[in-house]
Every structure is written in C-alpha cells, then in structure tokens.
N, C-alpha and C positions, 0 to 999 in steps of 0.2 A: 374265465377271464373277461373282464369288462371294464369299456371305457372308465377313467377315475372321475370320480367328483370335482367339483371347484374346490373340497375343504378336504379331501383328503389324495395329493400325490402321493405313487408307490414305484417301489423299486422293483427293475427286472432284471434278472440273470439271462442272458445269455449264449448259450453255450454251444462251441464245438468242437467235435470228437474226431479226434484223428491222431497219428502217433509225430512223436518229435523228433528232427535230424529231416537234413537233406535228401536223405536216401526216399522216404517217403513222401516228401512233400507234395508230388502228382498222382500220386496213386488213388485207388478208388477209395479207400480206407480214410482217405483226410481231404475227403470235398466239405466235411464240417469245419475244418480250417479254415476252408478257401470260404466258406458263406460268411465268419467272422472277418478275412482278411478284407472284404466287400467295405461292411460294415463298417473299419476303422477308419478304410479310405474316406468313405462316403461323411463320415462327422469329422476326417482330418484326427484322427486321437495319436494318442502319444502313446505309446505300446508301458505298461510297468510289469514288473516282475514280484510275485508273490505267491508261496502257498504252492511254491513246484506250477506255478500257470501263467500264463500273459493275458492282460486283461488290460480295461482300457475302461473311463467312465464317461458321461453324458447327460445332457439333459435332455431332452426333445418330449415336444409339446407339454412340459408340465411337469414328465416325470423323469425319475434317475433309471438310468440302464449303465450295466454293467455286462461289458461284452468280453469273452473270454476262453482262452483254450487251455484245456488240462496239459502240461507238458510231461507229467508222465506218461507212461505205455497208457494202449487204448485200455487192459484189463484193469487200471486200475485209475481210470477217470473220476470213478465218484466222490474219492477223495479232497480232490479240489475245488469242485462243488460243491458238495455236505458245506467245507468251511468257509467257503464266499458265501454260502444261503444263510449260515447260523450265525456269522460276523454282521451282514446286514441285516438278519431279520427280516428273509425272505422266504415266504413260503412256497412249497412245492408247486401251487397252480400260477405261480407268478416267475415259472421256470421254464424257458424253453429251451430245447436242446435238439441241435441240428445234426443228421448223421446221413450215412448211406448205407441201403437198403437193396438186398438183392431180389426179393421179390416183386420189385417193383422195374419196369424197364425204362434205360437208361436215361434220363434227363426229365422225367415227369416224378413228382411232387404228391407228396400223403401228408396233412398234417391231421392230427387228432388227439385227443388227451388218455392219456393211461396206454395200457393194454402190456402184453407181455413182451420179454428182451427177444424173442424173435430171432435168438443163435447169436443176437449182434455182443461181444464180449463189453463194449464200453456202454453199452445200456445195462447189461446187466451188474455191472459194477455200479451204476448209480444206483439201482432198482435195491441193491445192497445196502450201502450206505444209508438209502434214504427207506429203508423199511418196505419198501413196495410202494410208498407214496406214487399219487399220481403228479405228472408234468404234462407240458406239454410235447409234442415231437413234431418235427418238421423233416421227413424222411424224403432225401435224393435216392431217386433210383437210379442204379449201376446194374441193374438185369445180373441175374443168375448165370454161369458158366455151364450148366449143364449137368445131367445125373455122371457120378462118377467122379467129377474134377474134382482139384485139389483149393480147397475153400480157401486158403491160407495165403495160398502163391498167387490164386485170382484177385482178392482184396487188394493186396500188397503190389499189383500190377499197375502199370501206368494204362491210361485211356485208348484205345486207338483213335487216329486222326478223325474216322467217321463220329466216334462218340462224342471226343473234344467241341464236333460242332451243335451237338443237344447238348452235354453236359454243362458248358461256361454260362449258356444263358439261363439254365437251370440253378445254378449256383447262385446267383447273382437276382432271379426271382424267392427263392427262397431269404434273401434275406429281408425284402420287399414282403414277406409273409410274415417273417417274426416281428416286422415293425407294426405289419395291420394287425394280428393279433394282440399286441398291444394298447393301440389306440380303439380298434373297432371291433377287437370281440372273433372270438372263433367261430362262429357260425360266420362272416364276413369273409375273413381269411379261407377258410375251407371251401366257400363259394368261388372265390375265386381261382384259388390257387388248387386245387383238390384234380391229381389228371394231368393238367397244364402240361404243353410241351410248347414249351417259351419262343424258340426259333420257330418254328410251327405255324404256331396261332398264337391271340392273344387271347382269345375265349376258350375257357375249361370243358375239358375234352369231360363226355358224359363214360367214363374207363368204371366197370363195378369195382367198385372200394375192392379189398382185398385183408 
C-alpha cells in the first residue's frame, strides 16, 4: 500500500469485526466496531445500511474510503466484505481490517499484511471468501486468558476497568493507523504504531513482533 498519485485516486475498505446486538457491543470480540465507530465520529458520517453491514463513505486527502462493519455474526464476516470489495472494485491490498487479538496484550497494536487467521473466526471467514488473498490487518490486543479457559466466554466478556484504561486509547490509535497506512504506506504505520501502548507512551515500544 502506497501513497496515490496525483492521476490516479483509490478506494479503501475499511473494516471491523465484531458481532451485532447490544449484548456484545463492549466486549473484547468487537473493539473492531469501536475503531470504526472512531472513524465515523471523526469525518462526522451518516451510518447506511447495505449487504447485511453498516458502512459510511468519505473522501480524505484525495481518496474514497469506505468505512464499515459486517453486521452478521463474527463467522461469517467475509461476506460483506467480498461484496463491498467487488461492488467497488477494490482490491485485497487496499483492504484493511481491524480486530482483536489474543496473543497480543491488551491495548498495544500489530499491523502487517497477510499471514494466517490465527483461531480468529472472523478473519478466517474472510481468508474464505477472499481465497487467502492477502489484506491488511491492524490487530488490538486483548491478552489471552490463560491455558485451559474457556475462548468463547473470554472474547464475549466485557473489559475490566484496569483494561478499559489501555484499551479506549488503543482503539482510537488504531484508527489513526488505518488512516496512515493509507496516506503514508505500511512501513510508516508499523513504525509507528507496531507495540504502541497509547496511554503509556507516544513512542513505539521496541515488543518482538509475534
């Protein structure tokens, strides 16, 4: 992904993954919600409804973005994806998709392009959809429960108050990274953002990739 030219603007997808209904809305499973909900704020959009998703459009600096949450269940996210990328005529590397990550601890930031769904259900359902094509990924971390626990009921769990205070600025940095990986390129964004514990610091924690 790279800055566009003066003669040729392009279109981004945006995406995140998280399940629909009240019940879920703070849970670890839909902080990819909460990085779009950022996003609409932040350009003021007007929420539409299409294709089972809520989506929202834009221009900034030059180019169209299209910001957007699958509102089916998280297993069957690629769906709405696939046909916002094949409606616009967007390709896979001009796709970023925001989610949360247990291997990663809570409130610091991994973006990089490709690699495997990682247990995550709604990566793997695009990984589906879209052939294994590579995207981009900008993965929140929500730390692992531990050997033994129950994966499903941990996802599905709300924050504790300690987390709430790394998680919100984490949330809200990541979508400050799907923009710079837009405008300035994934080496750019990964500098920066790659580690980052937002409430913390503002300089990228040197954490080994994972």
């Amino acid at each position: 992904m790279n800055n566009r030219s003066e003669s040729a603007p392009k279109t981004y997808l945006v995406c995140g993954l998280g399940n629909p209904g009240s019940m879920y809305e703070n849970t670890r499973h839909n902080v990819g919600f909460k990085a779009i909900d950022v996003l609409l704020e932040r350009f003021s959009l007007v929420v539409k409804k299409k294709w089972r998703a809520e989506y929202a459009e834009c221009e900034y600096e030059g180019d169209r973005y299209i910001f957007m949450k699958p509102m089916d269940y998280m297993n069957n996210s690629g769906e709405a994806i696939k046909k916002f990328a094949k409606k616009n005529s967007i390709k896979t590397e001009d796709i970023i998709v925001i989610y949360d990550e247990m291997s990663i601890k809570v409130g610091r930031l991994r973006l990089r392009l490709g690699g495997s769904a990682g247990g995550h259900n709604g990566v793997k359902s695009i990984l589906q959809y879209f052939g294994g094509a590579d995207f981009y990924r900008i993965r929140i971390g929500v730390d692992h429960p531990g050997k033994g626990a129950d994966i499903a009921d941990y996802v599905l769990s709300d924050f504790t108050l300690s987390e709430k205070a790394l998680i919100s600025p984490a949330v809200f940095a990541s979508a400050d990274a799907a923009l710079m990986l837009c405008t300035k390129g994934c080496d750019a964004a990964m500098n920066t953002f790659n580690g980052t514990v937002p409430s913390v610091s503002s300089q990228p924690n040197q954490e080994t990739k994972k």
